[in-house]
N, C-alpha and C positions, 0 to 999 in steps of 0.2 A: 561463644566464649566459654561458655561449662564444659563442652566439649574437648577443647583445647586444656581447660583446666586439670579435668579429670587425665588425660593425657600426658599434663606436665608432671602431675602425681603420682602417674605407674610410671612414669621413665624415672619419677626420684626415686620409688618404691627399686626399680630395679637396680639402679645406682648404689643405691646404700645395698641391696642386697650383694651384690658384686663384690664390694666391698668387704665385709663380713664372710664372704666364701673368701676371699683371699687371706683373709685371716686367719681362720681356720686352717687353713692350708699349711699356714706356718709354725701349726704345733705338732703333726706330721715332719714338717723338716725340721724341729727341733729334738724331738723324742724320738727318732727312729734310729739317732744314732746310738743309743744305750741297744736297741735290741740287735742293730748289725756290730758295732766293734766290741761291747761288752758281751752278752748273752752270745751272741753266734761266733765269736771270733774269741776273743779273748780270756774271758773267764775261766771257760769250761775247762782247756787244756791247761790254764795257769793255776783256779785255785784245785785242778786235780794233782797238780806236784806238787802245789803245798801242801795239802793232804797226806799225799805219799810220803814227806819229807817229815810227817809226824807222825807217822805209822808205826805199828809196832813192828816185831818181825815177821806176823804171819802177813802183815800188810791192811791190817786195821787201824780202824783211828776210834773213839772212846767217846762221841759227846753225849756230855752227861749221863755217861756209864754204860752207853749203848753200842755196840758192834756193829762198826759200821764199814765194809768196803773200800777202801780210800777211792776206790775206782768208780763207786756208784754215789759218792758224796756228794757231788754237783748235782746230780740227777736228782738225790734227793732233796737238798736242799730247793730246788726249784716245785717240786711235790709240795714241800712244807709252804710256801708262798701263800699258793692258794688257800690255805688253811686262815690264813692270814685274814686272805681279800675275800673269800667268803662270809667272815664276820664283819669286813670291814664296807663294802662294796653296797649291800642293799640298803645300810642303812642313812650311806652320804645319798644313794639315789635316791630311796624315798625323800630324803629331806632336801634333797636341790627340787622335787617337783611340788614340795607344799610351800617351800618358803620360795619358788620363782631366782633361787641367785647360785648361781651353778659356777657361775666367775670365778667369785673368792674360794670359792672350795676347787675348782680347778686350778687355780694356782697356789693353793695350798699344797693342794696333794704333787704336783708338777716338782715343786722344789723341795720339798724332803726327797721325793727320790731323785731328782739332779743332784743334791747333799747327800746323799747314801752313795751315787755312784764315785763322787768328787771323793768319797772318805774313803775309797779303795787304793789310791794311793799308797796308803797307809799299809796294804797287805803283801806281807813278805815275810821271809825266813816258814817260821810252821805257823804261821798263825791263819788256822782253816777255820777257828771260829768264826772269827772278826769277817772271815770273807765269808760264810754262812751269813751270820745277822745281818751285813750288809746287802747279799744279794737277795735273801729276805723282803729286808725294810723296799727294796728299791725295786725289786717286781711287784711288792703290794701296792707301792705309791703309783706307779707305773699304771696297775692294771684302775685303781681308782681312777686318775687321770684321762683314762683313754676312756672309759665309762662317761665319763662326765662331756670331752670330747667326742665322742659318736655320738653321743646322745641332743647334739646341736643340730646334726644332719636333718633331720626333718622338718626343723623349726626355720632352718637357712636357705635349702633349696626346694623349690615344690615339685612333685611327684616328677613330672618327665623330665629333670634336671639330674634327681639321685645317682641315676649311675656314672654317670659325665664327675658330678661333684667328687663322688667318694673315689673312683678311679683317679681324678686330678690329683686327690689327698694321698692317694697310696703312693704316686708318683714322685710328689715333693718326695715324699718320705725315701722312698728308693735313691733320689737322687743324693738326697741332704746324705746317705750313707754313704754313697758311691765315690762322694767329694772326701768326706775322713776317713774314709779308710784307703782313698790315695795318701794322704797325709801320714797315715799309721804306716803304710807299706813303706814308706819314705825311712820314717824315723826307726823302724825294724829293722831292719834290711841294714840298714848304716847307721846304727849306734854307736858301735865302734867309732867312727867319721865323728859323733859330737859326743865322745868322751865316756858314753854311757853302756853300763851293764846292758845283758838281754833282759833281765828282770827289771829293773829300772824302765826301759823303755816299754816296756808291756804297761807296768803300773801308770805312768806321764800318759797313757793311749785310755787307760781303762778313765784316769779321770778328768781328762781331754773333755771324755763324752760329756762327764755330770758337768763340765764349763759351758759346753754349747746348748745341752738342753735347757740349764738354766737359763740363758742370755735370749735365746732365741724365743723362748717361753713369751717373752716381754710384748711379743707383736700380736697374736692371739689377745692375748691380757686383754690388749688394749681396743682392738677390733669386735671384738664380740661381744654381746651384750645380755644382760638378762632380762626376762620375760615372764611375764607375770603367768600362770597358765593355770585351766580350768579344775585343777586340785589343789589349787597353792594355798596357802592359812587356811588349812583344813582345823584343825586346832590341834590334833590328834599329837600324840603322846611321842616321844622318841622310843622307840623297843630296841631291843638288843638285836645284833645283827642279824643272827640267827632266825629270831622271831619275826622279824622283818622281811629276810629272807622266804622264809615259810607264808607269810601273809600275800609276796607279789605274785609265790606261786598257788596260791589259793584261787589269787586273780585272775590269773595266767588259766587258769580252768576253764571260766568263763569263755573265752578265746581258745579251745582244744588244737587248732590249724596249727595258730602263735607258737604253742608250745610243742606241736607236733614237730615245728619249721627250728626250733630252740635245739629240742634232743637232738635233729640229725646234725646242725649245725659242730653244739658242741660237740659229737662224735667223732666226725671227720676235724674239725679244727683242730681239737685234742692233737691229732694226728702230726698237721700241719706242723702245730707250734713247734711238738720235740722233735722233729724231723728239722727244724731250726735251732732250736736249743742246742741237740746231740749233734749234728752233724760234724763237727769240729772234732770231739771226743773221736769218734767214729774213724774220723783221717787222721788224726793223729796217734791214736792209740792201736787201733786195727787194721789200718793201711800203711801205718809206718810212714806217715808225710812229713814235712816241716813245716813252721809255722809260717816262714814268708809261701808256701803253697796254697796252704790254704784260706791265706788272705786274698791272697791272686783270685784263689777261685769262688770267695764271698764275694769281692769285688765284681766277677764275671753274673753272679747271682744277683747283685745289686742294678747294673746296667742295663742287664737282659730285664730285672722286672718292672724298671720303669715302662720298656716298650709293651710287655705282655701285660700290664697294667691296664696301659693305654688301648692295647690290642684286643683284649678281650672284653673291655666297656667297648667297643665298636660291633663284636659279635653280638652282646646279649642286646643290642639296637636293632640288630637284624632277627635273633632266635633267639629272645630274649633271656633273662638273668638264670635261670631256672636249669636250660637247657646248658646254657656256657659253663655254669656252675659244675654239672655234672660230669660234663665231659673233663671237667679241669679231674675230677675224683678218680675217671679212668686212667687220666696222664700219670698221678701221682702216686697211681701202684703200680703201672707201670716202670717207674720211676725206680722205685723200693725196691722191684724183685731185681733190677738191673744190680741196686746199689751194692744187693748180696755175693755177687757175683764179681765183682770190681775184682782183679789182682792188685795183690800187697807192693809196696814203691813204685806204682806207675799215674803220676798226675797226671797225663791226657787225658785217659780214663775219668778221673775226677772231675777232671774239668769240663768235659761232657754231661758227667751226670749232672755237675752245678748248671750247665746252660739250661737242662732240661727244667730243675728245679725253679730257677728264674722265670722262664716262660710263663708257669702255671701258676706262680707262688702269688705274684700281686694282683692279677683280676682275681683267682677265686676267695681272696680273702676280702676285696675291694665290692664287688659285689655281692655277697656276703651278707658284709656291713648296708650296703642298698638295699637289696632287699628283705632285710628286717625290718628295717627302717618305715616300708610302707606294713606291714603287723603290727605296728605298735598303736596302742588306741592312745588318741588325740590325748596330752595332759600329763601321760604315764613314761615321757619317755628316758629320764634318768634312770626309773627306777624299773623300766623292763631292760633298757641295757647294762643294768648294774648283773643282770642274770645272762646276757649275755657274751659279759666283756670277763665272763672269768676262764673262759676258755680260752682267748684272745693274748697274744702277744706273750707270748713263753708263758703262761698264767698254766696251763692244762696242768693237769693232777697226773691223772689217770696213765697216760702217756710216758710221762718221766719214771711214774713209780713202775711202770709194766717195763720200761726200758731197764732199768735200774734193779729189778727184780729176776728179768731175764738173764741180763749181765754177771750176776751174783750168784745165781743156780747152775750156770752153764762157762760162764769165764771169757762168750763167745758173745764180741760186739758185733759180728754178722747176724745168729741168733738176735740178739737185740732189737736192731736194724728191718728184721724181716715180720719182727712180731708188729714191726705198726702196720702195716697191712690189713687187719683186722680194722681197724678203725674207717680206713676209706673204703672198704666196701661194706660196712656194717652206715656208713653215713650214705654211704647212695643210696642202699636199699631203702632208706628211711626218707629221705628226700625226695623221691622217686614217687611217692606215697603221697606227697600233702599238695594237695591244688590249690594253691596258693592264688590265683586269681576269688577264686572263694576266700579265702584267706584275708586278704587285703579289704574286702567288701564286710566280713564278720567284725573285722575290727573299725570299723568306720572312716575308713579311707575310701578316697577315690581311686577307682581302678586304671590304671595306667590302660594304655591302649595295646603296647606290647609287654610283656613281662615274665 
């Protein structure tokens, strides 16, 4: 009879955990679509011609007194985010792991930025401000959000599940895009058909996204739970982000692997993200595309990474996370030197390069997220993924400004384009480096059997 007991109780344990993975899953297909129809499709080439549309003659725009490129505005604007979510980001993670309730502050932070993307609406004629603060406030909310989300993955699946889980999660998310931005191709494409301006329908798409993230928000909300854990009502003080910031990585010393596995992470991520961010800029401003093209071909990037999601969580089972990863950082320069080379009005071409990008784009970011997950010491995990997730999901600095930087010295978005390069082979030589089965054991984790 105890037998049977304890038996009734891991099938409930597993129950309820099933549960709670599917939950999680759903804040993946809620948030994913701010970063494929806003951030990658829409934004970038819209609030760059409202820019343009407030420019001076030389092709400047003035905020707050400062010379700024109408061409490199977005990219900047996304630069300034981080600035943001760096003071903002350590100091909701340290305190979702003392105070145990990561809930409310994730749905906190979920709906100011589903309310910042909903208030884009709003952005038309020259107003590049209003679209700055907004894509601002809604990549900061954003990257808190997804901090506080990744930072459940350890707590929800246990170690030989990780990479199954987080690939499942990158999937919804591919998918929940692939679905509106059929939706967006629709109402683009044939505005005219219901009455509406091209600008107008751009706008109704950008705040589309801030309606489904919100709504969709509601099922996570309710699925996931908090958890008391072994640093919670520490007593300790609240510090300023900053200060906070500088304390996890003081931490993070302690564990040298952790943070060895953190730098090349965000190196190449960096990479990833504006290679997501930009890409739109990129075909429409230097390839001379249109914008029903290169929805088509976000779309074709969306499809594809559900599978290469799902494909490459089946590699890192065979040669595990580590090695899949890496080869993903070959594909993805690969990828770059092709993109330099692209000719001017020819979508095949593009469309190619998007398949290729899909392929690689959702396991190595999916895995990624895995195996940090086993680095993080037991207790600590908002508040080491609050240092991880700022590199994460258009959040990168470094990337946009070096894009944006290029662009403005040179005039030339292939230039641009060919300078992230540096990043995925400066991120494998670095990952290539940490032995991460050491790694995982330093931090007091169980060592997977493959990884």
């Amino acid at each position: 009879m105890g037998t049977d007991t304890v038996r009734t109780d891991e099938a409930g344990e597993a129950a309820d955990r099933r549960r709670e993975q599917r939950g999680w899953y759903f804040y993946d297909w809620a948030c994913s679509v701010y970063s494929t129809s806003v951030l990658t499709v829409f934004l970038g080439p819209y609030l760059t011609e409202v820019a343009k549309s407030a420019a001076d003659p030389d092709g400047y725009v003035h905020p707050l007194g400062i010379p700024v490129r109408a061409g490199s505005f977005f990219a900047y604007s996304v630069s300034l985010s981080v600035i943001v979510a760096v003071v903002v980001m350590p100091l909701v993670g340290a305190a979702a792991d003392r105070t145990g309730r990561k809930k409310p502050l994730l749905g906190a932070a979920a709906y100011l930025g589903a309310t910042a993307t909903a208030g884009m609406f709003f952005l038309d004629g020259d107003r590049y401000l209003l679209g700055g603060v907004l894509l601002v406030v809604a990549n900061a909310a954003q990257s808190v959000a997804m901090m506080l989300y990744n930072s459940y993955l350890p707590q929800i699946a246990p170690p030989e599940e990780r990479d199954a889980v987080s690939s499942r999660g990158w999937a919804f998310g591919y998918a929940s895009g692939s679905l509106v931005l059929v939706a967006n191709l629709i109402l683009f494409t044939s505005h005219d058909s219901f009455g509406l301006s091209e600008g107008m329908a751009v706008r109704i798409c950008l705040a589309s996204a801030g309606l489904w993230w919100g709504a969709f928000a509601l099922i996570p909300l309710r699925r996931l739970r908090d958890r008391r854990t072994p640093v919670a009502d520490t007593g300790e003080a609240a510090v300023p982000g900053l200060r906070q910031l500088a304390a996890t990585v003081r931490d993070m010393r302690r564990h040298p692997l952790t943070l060895a596995f953190l730098l090349a992470y965000l190196i190449y991520n960096d990479g990833i993200q504006t290679v997501i961010s930009q890409a739109s800029v990129y075909g429409s401003e230097e390839l001379g595309l249109g914008q029903s093209t290169l929805i088509v071909a976000v779309l074709l990037v969306q499809v594809l990474a559900v599978c290469g999601a799902l494909g490459m969580g089946r590699l890192a089972r065979r040669h595990g996370a580590k090695r899949t990863i890496l080869g993903s950082l070959v594909a993805w320069t690969l990828i770059l030197s092709v993109g330099y080379f692209l000719p001017a009005g020819a979508p095949g071409w593009f469309f190619v390069l998007a398949a290729g990008i899909g392929l690689v784009l959702g396991g190595s970011q999916a895995l990624s997220r895995s195996l940090f997950s086993h680095l993080v010491p037991p207790g600590k995990e908002a508040e080491y993924f609050s240092a991880y997730e700022m590199s994460d999901r258009g959040m990168s600095w470094l990337g946009p400004l070096l894009f944006g930087l290029t662009y403005q010295l040179t005039g030339s978005y292939r230039d641009a384009i060919i300078s992230l390069v540096l990043f995925f082979v400066l991120g494998f030589a670095l990952l290539a480096r940490v032995p991460v089965r050491r790694a995982i054991g330093d931090a007091g984790n169980p060592v997977p059997e493959r990884i």
